[in-house]
TORDREN-731601 format. One record per atom (N, C-alpha, C, O, CB): residue number from 1; chain; atom name; x, y, z. Coordinates in Angstrom, 2 decimals, padded with zeros to 5 digits. Glycine has a CB too. Example, Ala and Ser with C-alpha at 12.3 -4.5 7.8 and 13.67 -1.06 7.14 Angstrom:
BEGIN
 resi chain name       X       Y       Z
    1     A    N  013.19 -005.69  007.80
    1     A   CA  012.30 -004.50  007.80
    1     A    C  013.20 -003.30  007.80
    1     A    O  014.24 -003.32  008.46
    1     A   CB  011.31 -004.47  009.05
    2     A    N  012.85 -002.25  007.08
    2     A   CA  013.67 -001.06  007.14
    2     A    C  012.90  000.03  007.87
    2     A    O  013.41  001.14  008.04
    2     A   CB  014.08 -000.60  005.72
***
This chain:
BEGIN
 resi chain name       X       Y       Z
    1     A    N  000.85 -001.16  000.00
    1     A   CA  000.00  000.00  000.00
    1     A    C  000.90  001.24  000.00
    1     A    O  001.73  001.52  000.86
    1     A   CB -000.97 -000.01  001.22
    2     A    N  000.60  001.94 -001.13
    2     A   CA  001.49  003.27 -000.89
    2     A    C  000.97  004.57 -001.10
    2     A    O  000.49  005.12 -002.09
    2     A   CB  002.62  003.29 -001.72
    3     A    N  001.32  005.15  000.81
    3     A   CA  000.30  006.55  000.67
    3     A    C  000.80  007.36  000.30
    3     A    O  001.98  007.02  000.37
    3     A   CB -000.32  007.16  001.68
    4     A    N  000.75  008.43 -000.14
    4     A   CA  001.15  009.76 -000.31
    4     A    C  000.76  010.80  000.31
    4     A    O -000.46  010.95  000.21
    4     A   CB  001.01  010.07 -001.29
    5     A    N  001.30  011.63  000.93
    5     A   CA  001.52  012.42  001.59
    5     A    C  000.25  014.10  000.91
    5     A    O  000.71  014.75 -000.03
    5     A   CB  003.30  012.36  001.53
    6     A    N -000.62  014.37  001.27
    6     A   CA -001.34  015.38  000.85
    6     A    C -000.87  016.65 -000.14
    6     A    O  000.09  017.18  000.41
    6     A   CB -001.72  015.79  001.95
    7     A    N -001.11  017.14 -001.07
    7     A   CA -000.18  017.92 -001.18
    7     A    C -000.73  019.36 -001.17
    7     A    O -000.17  020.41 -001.49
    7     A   CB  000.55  017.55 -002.27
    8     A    N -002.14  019.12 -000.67
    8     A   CA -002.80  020.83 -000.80
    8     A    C -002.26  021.09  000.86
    8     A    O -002.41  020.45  001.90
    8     A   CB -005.15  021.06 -001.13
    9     A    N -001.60  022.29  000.54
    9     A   CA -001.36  022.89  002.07
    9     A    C -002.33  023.28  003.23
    9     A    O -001.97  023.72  004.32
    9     A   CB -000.76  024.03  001.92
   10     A    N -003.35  023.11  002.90
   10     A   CA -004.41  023.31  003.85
   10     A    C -004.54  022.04  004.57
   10     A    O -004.98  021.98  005.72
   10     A   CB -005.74  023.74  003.19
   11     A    N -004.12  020.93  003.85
   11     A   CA -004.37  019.34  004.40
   11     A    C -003.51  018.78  004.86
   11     A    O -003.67  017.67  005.37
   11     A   CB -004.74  018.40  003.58
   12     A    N -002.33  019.40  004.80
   12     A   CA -000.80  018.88  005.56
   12     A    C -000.64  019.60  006.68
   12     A    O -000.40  020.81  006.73
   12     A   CB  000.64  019.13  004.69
   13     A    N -000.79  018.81  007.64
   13     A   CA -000.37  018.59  009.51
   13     A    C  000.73  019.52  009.76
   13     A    O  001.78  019.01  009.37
   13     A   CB  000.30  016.82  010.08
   14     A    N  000.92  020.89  010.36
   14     A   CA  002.06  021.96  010.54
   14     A    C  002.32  021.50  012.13
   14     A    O  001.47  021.34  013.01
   14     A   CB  001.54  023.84  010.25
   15     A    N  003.73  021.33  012.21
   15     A   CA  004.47  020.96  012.76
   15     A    C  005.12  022.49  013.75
   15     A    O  005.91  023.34  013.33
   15     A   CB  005.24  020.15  011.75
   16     A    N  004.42  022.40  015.20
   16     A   CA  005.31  023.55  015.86
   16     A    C  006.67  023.69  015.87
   16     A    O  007.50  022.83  016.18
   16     A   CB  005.12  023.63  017.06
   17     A    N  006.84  024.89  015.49
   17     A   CA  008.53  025.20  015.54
   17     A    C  008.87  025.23  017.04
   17     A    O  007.99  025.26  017.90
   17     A   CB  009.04  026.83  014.78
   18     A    N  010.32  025.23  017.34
   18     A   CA  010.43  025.23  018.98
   18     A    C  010.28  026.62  019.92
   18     A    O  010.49  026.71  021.13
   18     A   CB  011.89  024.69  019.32
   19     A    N  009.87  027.65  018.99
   19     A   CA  009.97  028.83  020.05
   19     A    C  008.24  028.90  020.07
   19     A    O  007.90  029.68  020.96
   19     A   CB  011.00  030.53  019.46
   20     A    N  007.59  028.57  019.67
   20     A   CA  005.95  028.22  019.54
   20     A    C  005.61  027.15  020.68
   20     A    O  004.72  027.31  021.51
   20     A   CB  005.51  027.48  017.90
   21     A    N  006.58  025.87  020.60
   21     A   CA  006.18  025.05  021.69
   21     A    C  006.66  025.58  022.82
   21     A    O  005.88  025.32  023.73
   21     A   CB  006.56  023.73  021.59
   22     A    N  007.84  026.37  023.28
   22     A   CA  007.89  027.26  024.20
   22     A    C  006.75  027.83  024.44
   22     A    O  005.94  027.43  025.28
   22     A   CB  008.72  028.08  023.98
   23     A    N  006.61  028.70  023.79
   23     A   CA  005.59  029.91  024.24
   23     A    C  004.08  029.05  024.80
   23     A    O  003.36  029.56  025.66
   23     A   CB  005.20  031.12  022.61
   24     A    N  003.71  027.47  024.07
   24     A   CA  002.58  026.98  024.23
   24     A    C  002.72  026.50  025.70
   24     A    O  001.73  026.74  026.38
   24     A   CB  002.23  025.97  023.17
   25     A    N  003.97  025.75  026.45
   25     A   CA  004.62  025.26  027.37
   25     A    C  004.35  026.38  028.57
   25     A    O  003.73  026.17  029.62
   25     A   CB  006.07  024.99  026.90
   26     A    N  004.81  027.31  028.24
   26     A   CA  004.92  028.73  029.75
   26     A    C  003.67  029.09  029.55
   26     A    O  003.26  029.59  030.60
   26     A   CB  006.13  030.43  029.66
   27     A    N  002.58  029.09  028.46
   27     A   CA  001.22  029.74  028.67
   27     A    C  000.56  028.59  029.10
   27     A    O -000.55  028.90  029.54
   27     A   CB  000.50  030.47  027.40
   28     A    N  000.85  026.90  029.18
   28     A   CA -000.01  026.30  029.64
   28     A    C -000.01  026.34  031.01
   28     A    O -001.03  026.30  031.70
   28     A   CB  000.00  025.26  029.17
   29     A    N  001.47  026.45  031.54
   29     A   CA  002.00  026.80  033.19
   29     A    C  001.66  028.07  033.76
   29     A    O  001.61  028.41  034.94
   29     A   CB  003.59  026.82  033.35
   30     A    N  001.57  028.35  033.30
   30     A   CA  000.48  030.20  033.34
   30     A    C -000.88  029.52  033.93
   30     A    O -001.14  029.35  035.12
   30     A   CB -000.06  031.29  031.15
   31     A    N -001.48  029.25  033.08
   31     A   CA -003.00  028.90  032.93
   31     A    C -002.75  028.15  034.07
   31     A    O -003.16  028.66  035.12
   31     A   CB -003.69  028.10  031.50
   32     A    N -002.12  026.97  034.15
   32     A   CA -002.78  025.73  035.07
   32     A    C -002.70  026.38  036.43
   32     A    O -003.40  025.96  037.36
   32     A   CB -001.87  024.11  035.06
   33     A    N -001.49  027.85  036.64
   33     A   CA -001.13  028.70  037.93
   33     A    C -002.24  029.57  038.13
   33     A    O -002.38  029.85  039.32
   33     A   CB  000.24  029.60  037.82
   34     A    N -002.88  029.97  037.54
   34     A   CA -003.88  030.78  037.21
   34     A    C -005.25  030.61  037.83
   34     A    O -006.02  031.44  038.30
   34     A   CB -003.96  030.70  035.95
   35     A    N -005.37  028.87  037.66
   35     A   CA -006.57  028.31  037.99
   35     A    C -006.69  027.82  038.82
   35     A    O -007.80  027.54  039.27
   35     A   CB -007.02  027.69  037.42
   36     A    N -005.14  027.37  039.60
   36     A   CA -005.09  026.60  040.96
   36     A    C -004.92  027.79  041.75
   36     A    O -005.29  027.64  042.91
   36     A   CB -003.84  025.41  041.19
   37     A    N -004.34  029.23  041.40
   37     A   CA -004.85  029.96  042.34
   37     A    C -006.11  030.81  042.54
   37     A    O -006.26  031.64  043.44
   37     A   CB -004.07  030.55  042.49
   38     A    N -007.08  030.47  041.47
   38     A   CA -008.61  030.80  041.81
   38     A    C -009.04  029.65  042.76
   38     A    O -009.64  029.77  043.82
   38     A   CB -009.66  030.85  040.38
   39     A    N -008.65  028.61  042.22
   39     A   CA -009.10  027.42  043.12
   39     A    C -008.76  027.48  044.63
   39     A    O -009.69  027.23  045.40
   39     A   CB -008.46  026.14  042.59
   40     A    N -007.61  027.77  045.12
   40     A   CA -007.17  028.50  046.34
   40     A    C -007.83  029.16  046.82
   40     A    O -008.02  028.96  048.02
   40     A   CB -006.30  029.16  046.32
   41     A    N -008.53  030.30  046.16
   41     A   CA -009.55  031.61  046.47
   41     A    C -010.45  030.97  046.77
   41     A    O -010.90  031.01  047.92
   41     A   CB -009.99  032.69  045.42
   42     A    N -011.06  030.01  045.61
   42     A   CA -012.24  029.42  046.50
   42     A    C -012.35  028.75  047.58
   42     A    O -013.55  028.71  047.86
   42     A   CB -012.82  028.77  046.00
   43     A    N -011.62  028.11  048.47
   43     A   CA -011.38  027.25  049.43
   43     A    C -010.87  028.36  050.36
   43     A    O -010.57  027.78  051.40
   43     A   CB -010.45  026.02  049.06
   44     A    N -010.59  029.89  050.49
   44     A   CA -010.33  030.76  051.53
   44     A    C -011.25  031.98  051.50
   44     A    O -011.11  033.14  051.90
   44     A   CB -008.92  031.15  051.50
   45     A    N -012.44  031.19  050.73
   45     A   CA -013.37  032.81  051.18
   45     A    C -014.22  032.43  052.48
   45     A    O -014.46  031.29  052.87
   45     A   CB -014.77  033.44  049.72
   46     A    N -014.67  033.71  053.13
   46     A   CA -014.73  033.18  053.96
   46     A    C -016.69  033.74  053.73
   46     A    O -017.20  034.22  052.71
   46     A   CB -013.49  033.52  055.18
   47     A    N -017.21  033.52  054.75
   47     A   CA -018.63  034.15  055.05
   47     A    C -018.88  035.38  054.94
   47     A    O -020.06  035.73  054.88
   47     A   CB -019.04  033.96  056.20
   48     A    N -018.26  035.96  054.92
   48     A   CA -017.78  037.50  055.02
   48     A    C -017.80  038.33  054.04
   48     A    O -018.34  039.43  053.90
   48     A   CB -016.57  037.65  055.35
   49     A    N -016.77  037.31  052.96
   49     A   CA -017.01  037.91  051.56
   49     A    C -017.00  036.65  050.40
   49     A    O -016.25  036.20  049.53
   49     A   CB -015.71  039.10  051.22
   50     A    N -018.76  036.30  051.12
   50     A   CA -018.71  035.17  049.51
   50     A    C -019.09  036.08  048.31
   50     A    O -018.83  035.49  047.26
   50     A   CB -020.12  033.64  049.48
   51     A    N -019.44  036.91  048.17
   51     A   CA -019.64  037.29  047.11
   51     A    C -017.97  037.23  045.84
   51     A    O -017.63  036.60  044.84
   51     A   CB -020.33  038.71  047.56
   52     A    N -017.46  038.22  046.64
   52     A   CA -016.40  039.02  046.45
   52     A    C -015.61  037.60  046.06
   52     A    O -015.33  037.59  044.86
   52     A   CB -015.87  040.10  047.80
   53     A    N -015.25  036.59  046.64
   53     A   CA -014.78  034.97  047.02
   53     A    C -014.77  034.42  045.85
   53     A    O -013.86  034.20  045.04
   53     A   CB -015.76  034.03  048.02
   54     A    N -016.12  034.17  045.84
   54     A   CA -016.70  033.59  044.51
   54     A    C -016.55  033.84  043.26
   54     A    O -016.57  032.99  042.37
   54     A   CB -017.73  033.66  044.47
   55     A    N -016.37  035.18  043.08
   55     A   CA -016.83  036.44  041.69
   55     A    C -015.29  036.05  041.44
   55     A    O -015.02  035.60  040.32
   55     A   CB -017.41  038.68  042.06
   56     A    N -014.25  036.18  042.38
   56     A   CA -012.66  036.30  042.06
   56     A    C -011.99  034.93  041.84
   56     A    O -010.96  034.87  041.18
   56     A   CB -011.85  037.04  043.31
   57     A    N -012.61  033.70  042.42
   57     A   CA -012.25  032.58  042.09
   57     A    C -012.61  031.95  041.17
   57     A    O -011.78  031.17  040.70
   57     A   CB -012.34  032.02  042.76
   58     A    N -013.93  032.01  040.56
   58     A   CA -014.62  031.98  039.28
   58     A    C -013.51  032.86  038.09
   58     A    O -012.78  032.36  037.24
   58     A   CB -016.29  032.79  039.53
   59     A    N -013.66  033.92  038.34
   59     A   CA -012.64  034.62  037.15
   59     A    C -011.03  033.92  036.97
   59     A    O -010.66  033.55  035.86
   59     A   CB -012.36  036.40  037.65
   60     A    N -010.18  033.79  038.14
   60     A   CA -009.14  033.21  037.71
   60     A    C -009.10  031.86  037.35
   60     A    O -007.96  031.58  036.98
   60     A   CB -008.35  033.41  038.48
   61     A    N -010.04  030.68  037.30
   61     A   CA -010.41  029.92  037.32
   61     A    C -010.79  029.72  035.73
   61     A    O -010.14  028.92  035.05
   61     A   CB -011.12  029.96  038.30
   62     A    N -012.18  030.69  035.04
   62     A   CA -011.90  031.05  033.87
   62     A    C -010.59  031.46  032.99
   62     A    O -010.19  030.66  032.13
   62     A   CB -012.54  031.78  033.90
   63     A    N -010.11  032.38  033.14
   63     A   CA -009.23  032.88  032.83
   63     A    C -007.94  031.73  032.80
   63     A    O -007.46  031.57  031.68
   63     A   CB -009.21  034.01  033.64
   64     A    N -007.36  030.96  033.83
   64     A   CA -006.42  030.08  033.68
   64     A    C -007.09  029.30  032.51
   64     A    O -006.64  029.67  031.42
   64     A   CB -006.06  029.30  034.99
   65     A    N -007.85  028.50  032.44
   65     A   CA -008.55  027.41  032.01
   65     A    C -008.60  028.00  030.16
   65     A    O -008.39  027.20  029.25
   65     A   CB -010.23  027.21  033.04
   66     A    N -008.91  029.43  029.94
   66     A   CA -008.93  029.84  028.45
   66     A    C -007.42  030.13  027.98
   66     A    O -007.20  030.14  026.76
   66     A   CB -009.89  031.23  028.24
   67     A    N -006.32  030.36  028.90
   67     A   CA -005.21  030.41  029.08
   67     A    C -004.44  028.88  028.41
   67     A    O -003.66  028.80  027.46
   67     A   CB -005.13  030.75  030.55
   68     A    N -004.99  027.76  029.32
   68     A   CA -004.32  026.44  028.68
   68     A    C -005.29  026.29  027.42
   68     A    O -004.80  025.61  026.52
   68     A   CB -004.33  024.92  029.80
   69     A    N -006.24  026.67  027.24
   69     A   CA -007.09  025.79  026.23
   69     A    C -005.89  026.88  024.77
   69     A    O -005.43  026.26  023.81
   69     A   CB -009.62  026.12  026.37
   70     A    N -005.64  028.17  024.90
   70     A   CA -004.91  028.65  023.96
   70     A    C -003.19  028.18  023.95
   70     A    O -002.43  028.11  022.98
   70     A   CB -005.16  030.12  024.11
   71     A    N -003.04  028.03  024.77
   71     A   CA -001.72  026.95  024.80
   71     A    C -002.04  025.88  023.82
   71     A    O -001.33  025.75  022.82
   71     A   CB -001.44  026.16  026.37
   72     A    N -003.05  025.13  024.05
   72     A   CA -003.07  023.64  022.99
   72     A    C -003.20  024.30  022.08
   72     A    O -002.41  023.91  021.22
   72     A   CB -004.19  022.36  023.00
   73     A    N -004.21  025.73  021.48
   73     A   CA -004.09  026.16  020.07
   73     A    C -002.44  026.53  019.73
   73     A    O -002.21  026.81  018.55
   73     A   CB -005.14  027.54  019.85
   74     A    N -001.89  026.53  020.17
   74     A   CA -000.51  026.98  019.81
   74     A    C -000.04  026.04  019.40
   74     A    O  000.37  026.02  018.24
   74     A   CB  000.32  027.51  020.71
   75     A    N  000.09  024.67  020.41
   75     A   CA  000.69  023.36  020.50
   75     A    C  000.09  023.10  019.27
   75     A    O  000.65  022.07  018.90
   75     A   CB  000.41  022.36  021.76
   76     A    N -000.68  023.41  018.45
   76     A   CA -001.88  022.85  017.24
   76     A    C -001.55  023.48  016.25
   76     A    O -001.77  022.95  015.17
   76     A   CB -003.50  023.11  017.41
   77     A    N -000.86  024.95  016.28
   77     A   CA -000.55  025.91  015.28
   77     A    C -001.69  026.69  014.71
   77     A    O -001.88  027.14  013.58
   77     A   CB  000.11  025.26  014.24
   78     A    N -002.24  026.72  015.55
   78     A   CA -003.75  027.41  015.25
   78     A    C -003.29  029.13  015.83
   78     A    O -002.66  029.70  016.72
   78     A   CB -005.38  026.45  016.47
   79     A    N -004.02  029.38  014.72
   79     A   CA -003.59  031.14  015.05
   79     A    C -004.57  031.82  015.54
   79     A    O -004.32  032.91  016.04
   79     A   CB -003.19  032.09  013.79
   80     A    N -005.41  031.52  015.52
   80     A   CA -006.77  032.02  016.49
   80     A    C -005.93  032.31  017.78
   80     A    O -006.14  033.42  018.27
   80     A   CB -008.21  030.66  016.82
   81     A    N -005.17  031.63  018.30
   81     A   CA -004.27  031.45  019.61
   81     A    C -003.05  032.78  020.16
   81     A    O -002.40  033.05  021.17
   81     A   CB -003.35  029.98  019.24
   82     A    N -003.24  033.30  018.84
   82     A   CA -001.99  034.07  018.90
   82     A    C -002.46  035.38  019.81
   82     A    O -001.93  035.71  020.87
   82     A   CB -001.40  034.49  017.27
   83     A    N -003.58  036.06  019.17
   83     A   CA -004.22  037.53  019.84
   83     A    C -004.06  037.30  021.40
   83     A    O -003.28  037.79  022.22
   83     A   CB -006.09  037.84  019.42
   84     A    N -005.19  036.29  021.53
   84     A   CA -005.49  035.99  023.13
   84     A    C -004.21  036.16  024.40
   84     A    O -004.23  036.69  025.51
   84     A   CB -005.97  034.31  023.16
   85     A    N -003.08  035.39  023.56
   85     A   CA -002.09  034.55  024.55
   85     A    C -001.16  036.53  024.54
   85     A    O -000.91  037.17  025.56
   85     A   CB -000.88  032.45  023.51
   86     A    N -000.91  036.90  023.31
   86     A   CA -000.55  038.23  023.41
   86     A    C -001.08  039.10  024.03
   86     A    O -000.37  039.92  024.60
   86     A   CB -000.49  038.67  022.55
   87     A    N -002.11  039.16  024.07
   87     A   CA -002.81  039.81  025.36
   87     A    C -002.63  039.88  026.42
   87     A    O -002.69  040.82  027.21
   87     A   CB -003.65  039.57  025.61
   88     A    N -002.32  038.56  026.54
   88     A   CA -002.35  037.95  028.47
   88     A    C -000.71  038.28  028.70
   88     A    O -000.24  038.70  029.75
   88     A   CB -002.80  035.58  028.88
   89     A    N -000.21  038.08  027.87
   89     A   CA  001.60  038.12  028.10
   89     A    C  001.37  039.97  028.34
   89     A    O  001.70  040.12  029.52
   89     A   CB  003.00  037.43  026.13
   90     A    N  001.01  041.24  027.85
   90     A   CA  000.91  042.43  027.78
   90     A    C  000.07  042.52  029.67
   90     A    O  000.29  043.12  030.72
   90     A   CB -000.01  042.91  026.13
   91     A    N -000.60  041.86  029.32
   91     A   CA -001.34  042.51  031.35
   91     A    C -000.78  041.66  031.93
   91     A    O -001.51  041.21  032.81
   91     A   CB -003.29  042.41  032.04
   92     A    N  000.59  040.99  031.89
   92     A   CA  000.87  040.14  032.93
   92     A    C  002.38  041.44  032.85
   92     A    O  002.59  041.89  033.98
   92     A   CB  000.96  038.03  032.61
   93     A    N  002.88  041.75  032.28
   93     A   CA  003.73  042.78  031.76
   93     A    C  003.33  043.91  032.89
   93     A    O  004.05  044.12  033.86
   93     A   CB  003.41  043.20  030.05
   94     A    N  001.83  044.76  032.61
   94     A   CA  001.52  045.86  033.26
   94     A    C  000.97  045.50  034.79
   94     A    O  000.57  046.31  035.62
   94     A   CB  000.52  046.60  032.38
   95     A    N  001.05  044.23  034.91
   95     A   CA  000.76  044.02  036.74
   95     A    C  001.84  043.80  037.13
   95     A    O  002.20  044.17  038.24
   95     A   CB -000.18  042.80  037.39
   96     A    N  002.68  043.07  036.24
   96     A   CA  004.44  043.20  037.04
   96     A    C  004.87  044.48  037.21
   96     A    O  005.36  044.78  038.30
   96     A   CB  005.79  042.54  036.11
   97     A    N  004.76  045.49  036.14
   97     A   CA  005.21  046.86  036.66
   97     A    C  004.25  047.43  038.12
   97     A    O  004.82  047.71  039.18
   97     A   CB  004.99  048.01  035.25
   98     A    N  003.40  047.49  038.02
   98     A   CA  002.59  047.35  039.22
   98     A    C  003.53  046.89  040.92
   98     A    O  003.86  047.38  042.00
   98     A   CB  001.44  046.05  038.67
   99     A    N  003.60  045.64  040.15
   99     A   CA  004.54  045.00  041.86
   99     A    C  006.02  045.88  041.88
   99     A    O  006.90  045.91  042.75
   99     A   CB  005.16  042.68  041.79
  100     A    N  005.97  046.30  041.07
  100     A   CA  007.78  046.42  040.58
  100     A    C  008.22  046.76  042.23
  100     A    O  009.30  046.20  042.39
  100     A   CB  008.35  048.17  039.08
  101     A    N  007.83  047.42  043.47
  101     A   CA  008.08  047.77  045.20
  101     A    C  008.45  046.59  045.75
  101     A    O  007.95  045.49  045.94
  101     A   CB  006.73  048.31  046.12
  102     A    N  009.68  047.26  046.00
  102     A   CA  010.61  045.72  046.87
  102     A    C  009.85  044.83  047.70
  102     A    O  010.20  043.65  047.66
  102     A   CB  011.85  046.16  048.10
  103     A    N  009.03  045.07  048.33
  103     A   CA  008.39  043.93  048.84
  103     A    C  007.51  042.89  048.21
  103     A    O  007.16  041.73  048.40
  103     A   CB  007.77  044.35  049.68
  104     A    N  007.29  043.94  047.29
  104     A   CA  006.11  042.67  046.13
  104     A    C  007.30  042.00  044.76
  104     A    O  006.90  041.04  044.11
  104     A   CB  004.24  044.06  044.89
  105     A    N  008.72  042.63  044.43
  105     A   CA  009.52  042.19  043.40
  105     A    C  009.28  040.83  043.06
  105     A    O  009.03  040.68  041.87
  105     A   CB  010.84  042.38  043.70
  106     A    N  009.28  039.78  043.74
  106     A   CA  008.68  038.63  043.62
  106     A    C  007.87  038.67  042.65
  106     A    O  008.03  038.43  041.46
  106     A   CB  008.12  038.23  044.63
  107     A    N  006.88  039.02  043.32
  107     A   CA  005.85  038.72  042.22
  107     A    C  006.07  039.37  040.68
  107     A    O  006.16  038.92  039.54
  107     A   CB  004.47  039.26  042.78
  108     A    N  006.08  040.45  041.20
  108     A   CA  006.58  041.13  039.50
  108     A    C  007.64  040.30  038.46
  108     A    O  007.64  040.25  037.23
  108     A   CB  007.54  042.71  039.76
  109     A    N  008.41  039.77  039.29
  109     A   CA  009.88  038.84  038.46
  109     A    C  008.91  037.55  037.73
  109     A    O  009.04  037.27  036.54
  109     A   CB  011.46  037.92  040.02
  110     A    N  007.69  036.64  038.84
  110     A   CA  006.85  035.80  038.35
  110     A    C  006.05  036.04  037.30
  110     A    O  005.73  035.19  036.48
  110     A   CB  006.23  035.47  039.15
  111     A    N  005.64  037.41  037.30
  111     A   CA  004.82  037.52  035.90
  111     A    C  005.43  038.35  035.12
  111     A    O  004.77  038.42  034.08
  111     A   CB  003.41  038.00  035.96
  112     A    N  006.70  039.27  035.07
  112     A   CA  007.36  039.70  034.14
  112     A    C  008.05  038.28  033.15
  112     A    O  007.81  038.17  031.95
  112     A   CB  008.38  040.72  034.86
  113     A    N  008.69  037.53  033.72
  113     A   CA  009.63  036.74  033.06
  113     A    C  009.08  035.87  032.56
  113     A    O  009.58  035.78  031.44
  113     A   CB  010.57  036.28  033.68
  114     A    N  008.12  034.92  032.70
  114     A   CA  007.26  034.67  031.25
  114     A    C  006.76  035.16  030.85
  114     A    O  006.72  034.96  029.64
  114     A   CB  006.57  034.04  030.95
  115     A    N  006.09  036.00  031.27
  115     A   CA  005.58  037.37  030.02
  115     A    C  006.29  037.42  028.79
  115     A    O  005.84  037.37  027.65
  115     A   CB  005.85  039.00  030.57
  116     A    N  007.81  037.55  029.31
  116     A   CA  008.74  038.14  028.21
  116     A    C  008.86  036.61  027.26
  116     A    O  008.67  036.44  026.05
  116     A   CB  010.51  038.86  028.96
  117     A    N  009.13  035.89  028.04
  117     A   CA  009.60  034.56  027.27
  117     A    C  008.53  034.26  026.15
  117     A    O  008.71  033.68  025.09
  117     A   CB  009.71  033.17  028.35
  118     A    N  007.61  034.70  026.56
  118     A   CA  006.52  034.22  025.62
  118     A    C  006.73  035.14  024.49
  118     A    O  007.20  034.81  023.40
  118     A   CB  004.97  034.28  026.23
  119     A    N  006.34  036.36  024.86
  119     A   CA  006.66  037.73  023.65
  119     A    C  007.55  037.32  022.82
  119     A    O  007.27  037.21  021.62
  119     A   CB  007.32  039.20  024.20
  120     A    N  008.90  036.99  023.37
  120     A   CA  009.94  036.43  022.48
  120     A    C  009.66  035.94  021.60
  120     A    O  009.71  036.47  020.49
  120     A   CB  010.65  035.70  022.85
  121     A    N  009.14  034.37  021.91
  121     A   CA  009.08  033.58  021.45
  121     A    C  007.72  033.16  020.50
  121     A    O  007.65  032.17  019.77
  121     A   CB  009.45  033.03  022.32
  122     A    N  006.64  034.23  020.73
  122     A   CA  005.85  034.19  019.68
  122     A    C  006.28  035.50  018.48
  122     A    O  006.18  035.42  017.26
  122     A   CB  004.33  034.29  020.33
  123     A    N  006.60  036.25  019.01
  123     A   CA  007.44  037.11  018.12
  123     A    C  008.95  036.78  017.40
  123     A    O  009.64  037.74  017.04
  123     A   CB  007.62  038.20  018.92
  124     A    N  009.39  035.47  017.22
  124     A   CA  010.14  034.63  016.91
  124     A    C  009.85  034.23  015.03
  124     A    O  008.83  033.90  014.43
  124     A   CB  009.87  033.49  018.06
  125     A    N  010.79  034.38  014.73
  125     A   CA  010.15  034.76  012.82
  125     A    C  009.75  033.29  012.65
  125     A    O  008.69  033.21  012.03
  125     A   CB  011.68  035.39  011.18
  126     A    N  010.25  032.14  012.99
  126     A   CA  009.85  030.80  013.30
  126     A    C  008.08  030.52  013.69
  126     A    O  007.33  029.90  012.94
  126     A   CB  010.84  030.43  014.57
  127     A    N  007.71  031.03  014.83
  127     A   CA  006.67  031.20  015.07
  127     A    C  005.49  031.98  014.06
  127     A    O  004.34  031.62  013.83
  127     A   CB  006.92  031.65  016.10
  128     A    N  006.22  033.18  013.56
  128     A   CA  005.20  034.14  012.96
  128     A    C  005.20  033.61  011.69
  128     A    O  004.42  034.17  010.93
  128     A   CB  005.52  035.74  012.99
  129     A    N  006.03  032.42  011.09
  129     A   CA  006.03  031.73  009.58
  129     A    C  004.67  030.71  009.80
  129     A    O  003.70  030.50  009.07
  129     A   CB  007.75  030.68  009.15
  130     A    N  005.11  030.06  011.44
  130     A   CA  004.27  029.24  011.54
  130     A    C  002.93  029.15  011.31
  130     A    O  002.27  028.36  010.64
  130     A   CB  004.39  029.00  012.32
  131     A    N  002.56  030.40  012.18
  131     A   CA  001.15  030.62  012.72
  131     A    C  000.75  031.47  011.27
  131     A    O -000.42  031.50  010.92
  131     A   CB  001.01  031.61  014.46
  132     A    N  001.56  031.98  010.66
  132     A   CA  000.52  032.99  008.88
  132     A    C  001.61  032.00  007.88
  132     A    O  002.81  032.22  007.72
  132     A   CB  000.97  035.84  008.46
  133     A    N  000.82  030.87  007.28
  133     A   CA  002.22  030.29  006.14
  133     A    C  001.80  030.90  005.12
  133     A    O  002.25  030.36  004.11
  133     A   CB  002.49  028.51  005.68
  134     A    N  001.02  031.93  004.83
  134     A   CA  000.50  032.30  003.50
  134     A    C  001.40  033.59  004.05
  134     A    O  001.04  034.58  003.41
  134     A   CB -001.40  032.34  003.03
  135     A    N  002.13  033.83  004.71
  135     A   CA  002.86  035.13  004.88
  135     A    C  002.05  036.46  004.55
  135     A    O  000.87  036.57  004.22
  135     A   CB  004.08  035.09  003.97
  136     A    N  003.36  037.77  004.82
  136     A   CA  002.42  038.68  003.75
  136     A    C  002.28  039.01  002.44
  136     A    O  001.47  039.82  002.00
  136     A   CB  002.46  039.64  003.96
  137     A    N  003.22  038.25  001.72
  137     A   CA  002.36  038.22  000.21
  137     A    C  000.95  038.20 -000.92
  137     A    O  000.96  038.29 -002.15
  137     A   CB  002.64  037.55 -000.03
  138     A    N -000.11  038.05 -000.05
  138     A   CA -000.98  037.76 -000.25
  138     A    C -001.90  038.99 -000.34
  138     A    O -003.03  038.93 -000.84
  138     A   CB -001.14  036.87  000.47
  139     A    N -001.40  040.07  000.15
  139     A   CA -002.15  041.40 -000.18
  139     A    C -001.36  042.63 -000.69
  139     A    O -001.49  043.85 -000.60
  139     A   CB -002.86  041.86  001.07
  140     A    N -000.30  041.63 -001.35
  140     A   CA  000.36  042.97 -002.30
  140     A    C -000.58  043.38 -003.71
  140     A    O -001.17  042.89 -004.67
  140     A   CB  002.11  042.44 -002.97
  141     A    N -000.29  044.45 -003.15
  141     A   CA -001.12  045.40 -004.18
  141     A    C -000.26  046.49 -005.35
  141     A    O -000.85  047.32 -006.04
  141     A   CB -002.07  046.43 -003.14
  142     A    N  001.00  046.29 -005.37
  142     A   CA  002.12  046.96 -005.75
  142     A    C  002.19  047.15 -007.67
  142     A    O  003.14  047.73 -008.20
  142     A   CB  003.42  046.00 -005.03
***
């Protein structure tokens, strides 16, 4: 039996480059941090403030969880994936400047430094071939 390999590019399987599976890798560890610390929230609200408890553990909870699900679009080469995860890398950026006060640096170093790794690495010409293979050629108008 001899198969052959597809040859319309829409039907051939794209293969993540390695600064893409990076970036899919630290946004899935993002996400899964994301959601185990809403999950945390939920298990320390107290009577006091279920509202407040609830509303904030629900959101990071969301938020991690759309976090990994755009990780696997990456891991997939799906570009739908790209906006979202750039997003989240940009407000994880402006809450680290936020902590940037020696007592909170910690935290700021935790969400500055994959922030960046990711930026990198989806901004990586590897990545940006990946995720548009029709490049920008396709709307020259010249």
């Amino acid at each position: 039996m001899n198969v052959t390999p597809p040859t319309d590019p829409e039907q051939q399987p794209l293969t993540a480059p390695v600064p893409l599976l990076v970036a899919a890798v630290v946004v899935a560890l993002e996400g899964l941090g994301t959601a185990v610390y809403g999950l945390a929230e939920a298990f320390h609200t107290t009577s006091a403030r279920v509202v407040m408890g609830t509303t904030t553990s629900l959101f990071f909870v969301v938020y991690g969880a759309g976090m990994v699900v755009c990780a696997h679009g990456l891991r997939r080469v799906q570009g739908w994936a790209r906006g979202p995860v750039l997003i989240v890398q940009l407000i994880s950026l402006g809450l680290a400047w936020n902590f940037r006060d020696r007592s909170t640096l910690p935290i700021a170093l935790l969400l500055a430094i994959p922030a960046v790794v990711v930026l990198v690495a989806m901004l990586h010409p590897a990545t940006l071939a990946a995720l548009d293979p029709m490049g920008d050629d396709t709307d020259d108008t010249d």
